[in-house]
FIRO-717391 format. One line per 3 residues: number of its first residue (from 0); their letters; for each residue y, z, x of C-alpha. Coordinates in nm, 3 decimals, decimal comma, m for minus. Layout:
BEGIN
NUM> A> Y Z X ~ ...
END
This chain:
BEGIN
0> XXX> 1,249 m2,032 m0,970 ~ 0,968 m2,265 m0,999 ~ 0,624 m2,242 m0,795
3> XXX> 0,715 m2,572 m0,654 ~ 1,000 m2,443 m0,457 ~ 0,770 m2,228 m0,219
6> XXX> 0,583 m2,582 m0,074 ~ 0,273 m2,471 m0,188 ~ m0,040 m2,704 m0,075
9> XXX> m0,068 m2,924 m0,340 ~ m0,407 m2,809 m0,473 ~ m0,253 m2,449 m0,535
12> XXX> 0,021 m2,656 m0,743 ~ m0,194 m2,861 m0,982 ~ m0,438 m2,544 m1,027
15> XXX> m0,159 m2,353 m1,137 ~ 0,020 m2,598 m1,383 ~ m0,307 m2,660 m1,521
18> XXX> m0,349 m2,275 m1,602 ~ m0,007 m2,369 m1,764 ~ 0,216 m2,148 m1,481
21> XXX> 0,568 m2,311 m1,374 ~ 0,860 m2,080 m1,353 ~ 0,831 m1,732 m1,133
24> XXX> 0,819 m1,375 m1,285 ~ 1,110 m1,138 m1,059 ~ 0,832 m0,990 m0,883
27> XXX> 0,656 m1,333 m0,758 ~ 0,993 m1,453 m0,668 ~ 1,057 m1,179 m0,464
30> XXX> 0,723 m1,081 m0,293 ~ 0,607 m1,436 m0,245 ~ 0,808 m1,545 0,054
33> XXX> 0,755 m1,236 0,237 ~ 0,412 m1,262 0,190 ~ 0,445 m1,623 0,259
36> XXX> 0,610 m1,515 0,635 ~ 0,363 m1,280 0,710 ~ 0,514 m0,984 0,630
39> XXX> 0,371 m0,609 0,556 ~ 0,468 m0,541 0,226 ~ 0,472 m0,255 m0,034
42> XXX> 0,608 m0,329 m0,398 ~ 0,637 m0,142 m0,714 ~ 0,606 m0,354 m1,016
45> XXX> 0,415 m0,231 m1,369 ~ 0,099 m0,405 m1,565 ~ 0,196 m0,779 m1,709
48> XXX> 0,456 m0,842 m1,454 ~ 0,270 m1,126 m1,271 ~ 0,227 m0,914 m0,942
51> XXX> m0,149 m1,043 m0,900 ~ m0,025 m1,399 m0,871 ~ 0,260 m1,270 m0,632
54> XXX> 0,001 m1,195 m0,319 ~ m0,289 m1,409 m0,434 ~ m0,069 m1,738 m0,451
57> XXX> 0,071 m1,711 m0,043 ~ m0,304 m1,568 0,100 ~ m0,473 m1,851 m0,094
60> XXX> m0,223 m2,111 0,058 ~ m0,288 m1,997 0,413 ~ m0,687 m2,011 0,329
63> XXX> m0,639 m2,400 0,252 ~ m0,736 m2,574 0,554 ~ m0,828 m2,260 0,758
66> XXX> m1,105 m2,307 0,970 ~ m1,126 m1,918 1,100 ~ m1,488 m1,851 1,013
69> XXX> m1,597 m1,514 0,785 ~ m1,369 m1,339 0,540 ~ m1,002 m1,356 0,609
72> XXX> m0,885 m1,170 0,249 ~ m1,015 m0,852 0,146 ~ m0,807 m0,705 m0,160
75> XXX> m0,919 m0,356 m0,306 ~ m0,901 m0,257 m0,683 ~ m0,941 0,053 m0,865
78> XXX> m1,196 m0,044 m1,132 ~ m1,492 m0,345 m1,209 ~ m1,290 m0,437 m1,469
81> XXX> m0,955 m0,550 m1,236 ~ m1,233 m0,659 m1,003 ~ m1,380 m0,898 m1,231
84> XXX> m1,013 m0,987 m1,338 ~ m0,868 m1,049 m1,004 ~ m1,204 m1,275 m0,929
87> XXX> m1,139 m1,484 m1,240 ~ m0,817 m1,564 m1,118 ~ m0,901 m1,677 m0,749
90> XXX> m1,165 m1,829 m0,910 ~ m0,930 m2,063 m1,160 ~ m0,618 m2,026 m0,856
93> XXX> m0,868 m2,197 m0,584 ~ m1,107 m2,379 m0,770 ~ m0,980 m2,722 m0,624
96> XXX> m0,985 m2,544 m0,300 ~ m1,312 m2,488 m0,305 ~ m1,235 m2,081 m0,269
99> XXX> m1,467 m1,912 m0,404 ~ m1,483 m1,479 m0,412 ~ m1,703 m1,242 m0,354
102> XXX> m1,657 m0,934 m0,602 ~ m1,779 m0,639 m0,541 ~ m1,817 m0,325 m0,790
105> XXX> m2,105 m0,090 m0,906 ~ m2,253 m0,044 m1,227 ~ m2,481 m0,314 m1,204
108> XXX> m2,868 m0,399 m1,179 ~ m3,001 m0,438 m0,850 ~ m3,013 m0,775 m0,852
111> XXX> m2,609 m0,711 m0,827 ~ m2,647 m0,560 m0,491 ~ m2,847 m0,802 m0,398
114> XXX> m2,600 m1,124 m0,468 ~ m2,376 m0,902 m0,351 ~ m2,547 m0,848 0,029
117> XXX> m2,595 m1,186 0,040 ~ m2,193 m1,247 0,010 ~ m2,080 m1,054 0,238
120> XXX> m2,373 m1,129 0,522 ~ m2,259 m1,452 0,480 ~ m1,895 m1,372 0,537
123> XXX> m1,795 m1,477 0,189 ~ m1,347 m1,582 0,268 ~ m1,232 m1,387 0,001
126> XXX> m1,375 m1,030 m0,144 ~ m1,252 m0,829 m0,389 ~ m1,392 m0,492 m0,451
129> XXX> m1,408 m0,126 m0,509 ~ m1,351 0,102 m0,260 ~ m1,697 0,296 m0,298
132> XXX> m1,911 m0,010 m0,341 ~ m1,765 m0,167 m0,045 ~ m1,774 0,128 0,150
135> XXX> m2,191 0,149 0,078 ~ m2,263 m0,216 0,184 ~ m2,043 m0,106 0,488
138> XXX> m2,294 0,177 0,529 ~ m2,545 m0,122 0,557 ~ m2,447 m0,234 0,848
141> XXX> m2,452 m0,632 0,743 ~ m1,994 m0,671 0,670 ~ m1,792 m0,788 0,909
144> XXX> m1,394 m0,822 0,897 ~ m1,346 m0,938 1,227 ~ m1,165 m1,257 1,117
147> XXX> m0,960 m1,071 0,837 ~ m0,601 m1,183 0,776 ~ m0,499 m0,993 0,450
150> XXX> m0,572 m0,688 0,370 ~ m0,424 m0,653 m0,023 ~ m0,418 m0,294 m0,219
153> XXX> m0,352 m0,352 m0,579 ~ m0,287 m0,050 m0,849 ~ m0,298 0,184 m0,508
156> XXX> m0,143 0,438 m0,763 ~ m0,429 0,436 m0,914 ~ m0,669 0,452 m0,614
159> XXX> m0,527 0,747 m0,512 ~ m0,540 0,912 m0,867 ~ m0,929 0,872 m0,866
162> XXX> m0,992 1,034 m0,547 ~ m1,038 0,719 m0,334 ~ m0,774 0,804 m0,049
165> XXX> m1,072 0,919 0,183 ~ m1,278 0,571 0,095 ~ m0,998 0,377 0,162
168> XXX> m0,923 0,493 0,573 ~ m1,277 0,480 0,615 ~ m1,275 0,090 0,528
171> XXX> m0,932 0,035 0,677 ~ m1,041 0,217 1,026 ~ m1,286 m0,083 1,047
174> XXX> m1,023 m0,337 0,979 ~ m0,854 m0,542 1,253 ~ m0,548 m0,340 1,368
177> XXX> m0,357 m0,744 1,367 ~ m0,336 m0,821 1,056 ~ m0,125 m0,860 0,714
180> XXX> m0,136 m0,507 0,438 ~ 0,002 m0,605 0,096 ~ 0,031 m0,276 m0,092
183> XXX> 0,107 m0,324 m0,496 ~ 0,149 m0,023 m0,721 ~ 0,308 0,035 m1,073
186> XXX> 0,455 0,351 m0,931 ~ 0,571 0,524 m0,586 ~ 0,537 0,897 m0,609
189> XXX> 0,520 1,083 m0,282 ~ 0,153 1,077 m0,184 ~ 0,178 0,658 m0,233
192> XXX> 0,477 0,661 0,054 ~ 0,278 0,899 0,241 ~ m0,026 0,664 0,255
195> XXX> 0,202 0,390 0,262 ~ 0,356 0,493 0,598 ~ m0,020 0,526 0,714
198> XXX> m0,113 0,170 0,701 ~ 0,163 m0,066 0,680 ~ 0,417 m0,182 0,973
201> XXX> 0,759 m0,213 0,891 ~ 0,720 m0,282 0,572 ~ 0,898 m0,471 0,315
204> XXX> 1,025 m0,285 m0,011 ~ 1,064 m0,400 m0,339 ~ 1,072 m0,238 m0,674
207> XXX> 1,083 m0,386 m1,022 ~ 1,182 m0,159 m1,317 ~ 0,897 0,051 m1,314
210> XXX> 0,781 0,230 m1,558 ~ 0,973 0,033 m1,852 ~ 0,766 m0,103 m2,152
213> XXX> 0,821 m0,503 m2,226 ~ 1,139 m0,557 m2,390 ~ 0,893 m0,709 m2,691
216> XXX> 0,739 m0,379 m2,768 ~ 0,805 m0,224 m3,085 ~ 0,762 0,106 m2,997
219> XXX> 0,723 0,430 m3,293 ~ 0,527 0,763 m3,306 ~ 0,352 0,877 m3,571
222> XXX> 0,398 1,310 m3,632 ~ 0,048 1,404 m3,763 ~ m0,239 1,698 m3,740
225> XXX> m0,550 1,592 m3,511 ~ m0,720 1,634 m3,900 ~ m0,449 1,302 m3,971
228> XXX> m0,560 1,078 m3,723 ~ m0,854 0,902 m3,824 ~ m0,704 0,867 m4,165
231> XXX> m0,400 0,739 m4,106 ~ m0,541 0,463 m3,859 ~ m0,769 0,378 m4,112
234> XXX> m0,402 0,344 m4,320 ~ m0,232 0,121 m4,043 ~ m0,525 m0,128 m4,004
237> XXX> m0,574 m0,230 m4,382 ~ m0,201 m0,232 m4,424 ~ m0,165 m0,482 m4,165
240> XXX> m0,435 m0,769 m4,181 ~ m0,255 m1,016 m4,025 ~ m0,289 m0,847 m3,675
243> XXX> m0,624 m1,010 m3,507 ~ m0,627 m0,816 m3,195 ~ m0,593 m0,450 m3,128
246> XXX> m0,661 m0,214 m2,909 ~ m0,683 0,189 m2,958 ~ m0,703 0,414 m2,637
249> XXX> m0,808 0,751 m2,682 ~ m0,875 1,029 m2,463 ~ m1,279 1,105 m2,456
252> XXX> m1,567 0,888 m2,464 ~ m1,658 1,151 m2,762 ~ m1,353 1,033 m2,971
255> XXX> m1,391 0,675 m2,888 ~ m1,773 0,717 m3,048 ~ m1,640 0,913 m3,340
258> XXX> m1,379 0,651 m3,394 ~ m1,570 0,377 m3,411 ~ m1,820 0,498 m3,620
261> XXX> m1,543 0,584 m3,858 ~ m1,400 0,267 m3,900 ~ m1,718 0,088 m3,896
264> XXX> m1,762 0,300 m4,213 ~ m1,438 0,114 m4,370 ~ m1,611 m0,245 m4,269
267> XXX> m1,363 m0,328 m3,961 ~ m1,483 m0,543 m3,687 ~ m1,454 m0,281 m3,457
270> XXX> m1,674 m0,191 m3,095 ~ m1,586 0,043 m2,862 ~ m1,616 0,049 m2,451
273> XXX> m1,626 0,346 m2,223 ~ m1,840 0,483 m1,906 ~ m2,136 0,520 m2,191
276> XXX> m2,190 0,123 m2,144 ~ m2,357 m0,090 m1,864 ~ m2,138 m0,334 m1,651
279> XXX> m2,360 m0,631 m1,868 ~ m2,282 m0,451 m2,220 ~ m1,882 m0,408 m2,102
282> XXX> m1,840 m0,775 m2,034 ~ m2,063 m0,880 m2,337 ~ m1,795 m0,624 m2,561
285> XXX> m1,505 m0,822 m2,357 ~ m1,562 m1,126 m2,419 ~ m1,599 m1,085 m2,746
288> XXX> m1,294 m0,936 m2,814 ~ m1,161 m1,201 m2,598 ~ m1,261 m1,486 m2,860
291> XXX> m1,151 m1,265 m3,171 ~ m1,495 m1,218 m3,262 ~ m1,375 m0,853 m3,237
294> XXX> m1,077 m0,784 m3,428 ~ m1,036 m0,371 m3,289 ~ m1,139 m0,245 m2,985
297> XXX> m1,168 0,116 m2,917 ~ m1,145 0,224 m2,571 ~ m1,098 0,514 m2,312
300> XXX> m0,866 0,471 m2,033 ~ m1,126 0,245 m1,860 ~ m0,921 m0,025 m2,053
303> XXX> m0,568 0,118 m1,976 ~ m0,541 m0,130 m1,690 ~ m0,667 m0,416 m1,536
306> XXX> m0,763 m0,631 m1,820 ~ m0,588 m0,927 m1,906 ~ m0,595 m1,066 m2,288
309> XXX> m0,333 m1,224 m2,448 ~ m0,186 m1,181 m2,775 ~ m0,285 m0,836 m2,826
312> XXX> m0,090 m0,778 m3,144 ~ m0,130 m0,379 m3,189 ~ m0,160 m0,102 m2,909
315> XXX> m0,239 0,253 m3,099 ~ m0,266 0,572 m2,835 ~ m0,485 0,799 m3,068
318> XXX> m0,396 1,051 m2,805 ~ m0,065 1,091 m2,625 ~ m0,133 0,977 m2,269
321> XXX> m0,145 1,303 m2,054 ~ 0,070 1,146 m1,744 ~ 0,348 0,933 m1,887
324> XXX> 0,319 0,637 m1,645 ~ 0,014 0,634 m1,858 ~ 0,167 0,539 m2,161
327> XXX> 0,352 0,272 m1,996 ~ 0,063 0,071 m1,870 ~ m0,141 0,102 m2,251
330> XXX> 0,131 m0,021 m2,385 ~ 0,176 m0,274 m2,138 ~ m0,164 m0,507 m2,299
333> XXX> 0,046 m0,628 m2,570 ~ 0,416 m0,800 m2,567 ~ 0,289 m1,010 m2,227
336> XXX> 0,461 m1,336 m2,102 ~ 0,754 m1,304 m2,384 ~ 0,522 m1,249 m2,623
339> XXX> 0,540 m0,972 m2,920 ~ 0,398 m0,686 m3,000 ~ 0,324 m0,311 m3,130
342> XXX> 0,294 m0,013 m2,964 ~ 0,215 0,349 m3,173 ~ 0,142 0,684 m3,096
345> XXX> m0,038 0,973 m3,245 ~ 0,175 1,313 m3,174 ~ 0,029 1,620 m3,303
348> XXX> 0,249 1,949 m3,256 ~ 0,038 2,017 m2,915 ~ 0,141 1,701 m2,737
351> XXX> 0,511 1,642 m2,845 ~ 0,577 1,793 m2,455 ~ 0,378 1,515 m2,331
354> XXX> 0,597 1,266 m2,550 ~ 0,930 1,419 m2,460 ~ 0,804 1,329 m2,097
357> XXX> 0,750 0,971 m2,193 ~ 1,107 0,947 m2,291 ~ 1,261 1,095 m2,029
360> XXX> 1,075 0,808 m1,808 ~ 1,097 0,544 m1,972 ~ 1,472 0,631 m2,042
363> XXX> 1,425 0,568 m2,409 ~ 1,396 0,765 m2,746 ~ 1,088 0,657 m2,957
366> XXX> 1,115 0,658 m3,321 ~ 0,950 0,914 m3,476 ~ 0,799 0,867 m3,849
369> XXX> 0,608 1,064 m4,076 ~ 0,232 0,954 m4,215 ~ 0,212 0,815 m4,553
372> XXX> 0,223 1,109 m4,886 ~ m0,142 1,072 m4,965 ~ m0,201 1,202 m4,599
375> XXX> m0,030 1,509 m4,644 ~ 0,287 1,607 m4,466 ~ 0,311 1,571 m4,103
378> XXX> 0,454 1,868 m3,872 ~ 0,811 1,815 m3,812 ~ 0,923 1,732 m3,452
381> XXX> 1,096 1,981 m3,223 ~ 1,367 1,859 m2,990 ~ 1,338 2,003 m2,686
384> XXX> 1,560 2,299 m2,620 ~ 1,676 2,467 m2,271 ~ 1,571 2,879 m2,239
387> XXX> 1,865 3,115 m2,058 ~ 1,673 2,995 m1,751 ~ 1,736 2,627 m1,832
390> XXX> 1,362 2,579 m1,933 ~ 1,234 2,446 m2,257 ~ 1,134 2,691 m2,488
393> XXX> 0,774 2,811 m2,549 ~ 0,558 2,777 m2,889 ~ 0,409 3,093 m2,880
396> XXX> 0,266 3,025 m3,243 ~ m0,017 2,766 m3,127 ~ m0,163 2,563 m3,443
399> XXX> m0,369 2,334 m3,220 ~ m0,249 2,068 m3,380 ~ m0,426 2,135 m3,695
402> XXX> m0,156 2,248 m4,003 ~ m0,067 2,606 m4,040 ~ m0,286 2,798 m4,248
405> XXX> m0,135 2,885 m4,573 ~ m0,112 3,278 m4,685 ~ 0,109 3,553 m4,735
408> XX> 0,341 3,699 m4,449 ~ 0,210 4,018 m4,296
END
């Protein structure tokens, strides 16, 4: 389907052909006119399927021409980084609208709060924001959401997983009880139906292939020692210079540091982001990788969602994700709107379980290869295999991922 076919007001139209939008992803096709006839609504879609545009697009075309004074859209995010996503969009989705958002996230100076106070005393149409920032200016006394029409929760998955259930009643119990709750998640386990069934009214349902990687992914782990990593990305990068854009998760600000320092060694253009940096030094480090003036980017899962860049040619996981919806959502920053791309994984003999999980969700084996001879061998993989009970069997010999020490049986 095309955009056009929804009637859209005319200024959503041109905004969106100009950000070169035309035909509908399967999630905006299906959320948009329910959204569109004022329906609650709860839908399951994963990272780089459009979903943003799917809510933003219908409470953005029933802004135009509203004359219901204060803030009629309040949509709540996980992380500054979505927040500062989501903005940029309403802010390029409504500019000839004249719809401008207030975003709201900590980290920041206090001249941040400040700008911040001021937006939402003034009853700024549109906010997007963290739950615990929000919830503090609440404290305040100064935000009002008497006039509110949508109330939008995207990555709720995600909420919930850092512990901001509690933050998010508080702000809904001061919401209207009339009004529109868009719930968006890139997956449904129990505790998101539970909360679900809290806050929504008769919901509407819909669920796009979760948890499935981009059909353009080239997916392939790499069987190594924790002693292999460093040296074999250092391997992967100089063998493939033609990739401009790449991105490397791992699982501690410690080992993002270490990283970086490493390959900064080897004369990459290479910076890393993680809780260590300022909300000022994380955009500067953005932006630059942004416009390519940073070819790697090593990151901690502060990165694993929310961030839109396109083109990202090479996704590396220098740890296996611990929960395997995880994995899906790293790999889920490259291959984007038909696009290509390349998605490996570090497995040392510790975290094949969490790999073996991986495929079992994403329904899919992932090729497993060994690292290059002047590396040293790799440990061989081990297939998962059922107990008497039905259970897989246990390692009791634990290497910690490092080789087996070499010496004579006892």
């Amino acid at each position: 389907m095309k955009f056009s076919d929804f009637r859209l007001n005319e200024q959503l139209l041109e905004a969106i052909s100009y950000l070169g939008f035309s035909e509908t992803t399967p999630i905006q096709e299906q959320a948009m006119p329910e959204v569109l006839q004022g329906n609650d609504l709860i839908a399951c879609a994963q990272t780089g399927t459009g979903k943003t545009a799917a809510y933003l697009l219908p409470v953005l075309n029933d802004m135009i021409g509203s004359e219901n004074p204060g803030t009629q859209v309040l949509i709540m995010v996980p992380t500054r980084e979505l927040a500062i996503q989501i903005g940029q969009q309403v802010m390029g989705m409504g500019y000839s609208a004249n719809i401008t958002p207030a975003v709201i996230y900590g980290g920041g100076d206090g001249s941040d709060w400040e700008q911040q106070k001021i937006a939402l005393k003034q009853g700024a149409p549109l906010i997007v924001a963290t739950p615990g920032k929000l919830l503090s200016h609440m404290k305040m006394g100064y935000v009002s959401f008497d006039h509110l029409k949508h109330f939008v929760l995207d990555e709720a998955d995600r909420m919930l997983d850092m512990g901001f259930q509690e933050d998010l009643l508080k702000i809904i119990a001061e919401l209207p009880t009339e009004r529109q709750t868009l719930m968006f998640s890139a997956t449904m386990p129990g505790n998101i139906r539970s909360f679900a069934n809290k806050i929504l009214r008769k919901p509407v349902e819909i669920n796009i292939e979760v948890a499935k990687p981009a059909e353009g992914v080239l997916q392939a782990a790499y069987l190594v020692y924790e002693n292999q990593k460093t040296a074999l990305i250092d391997h992967l990068l100089k063998d493939k210079p033609e990739y401009h854009s790449i991105l490397i998760f791992c699982s501690t600000r410690k080992k993002v540091a270490e990283l970086e320092r490493a390959l900064k060694r080897e004369q990459f253009l290479v910076e890393s982001m993680s809780s260590d940096l300022e909300q000022s030094q994380r955009n500067e480090v953005m932006n630059r990788f942004k416009a390519r003036n940073t070819r790697i980017l090593v990151a901690t899962d502060v990165l694993s969602r929310g961030i839109d860049i396109k083109d990202i040619n090479l996704i590396i996981n220098y740890d296996v994700p611990s929960d395997a919806e995880d994995y899906v959502h790293r790999v889920g920053r490259t291959a984007r709107a038909d696009t290509t791309g390349v998605a490996l994984t570090l497995v040392n003999p510790d975290d094949m379980h969490k790999l073996r999980r991986i495929e079992r969700l994403i329904d899919q084996q992932i090729s497993k290869l060994s690292p290059p001879p002047e590396l040293g061998q790799g440990p061989e993989w081990k297939p998962e295999g059922p107990t008497k009970k039905g259970r897989p069997k246990k390692n009791k010999k634990n290497t910690g991922g490092r080789p087996p020490k070499k010496g004579k049986k006892s």
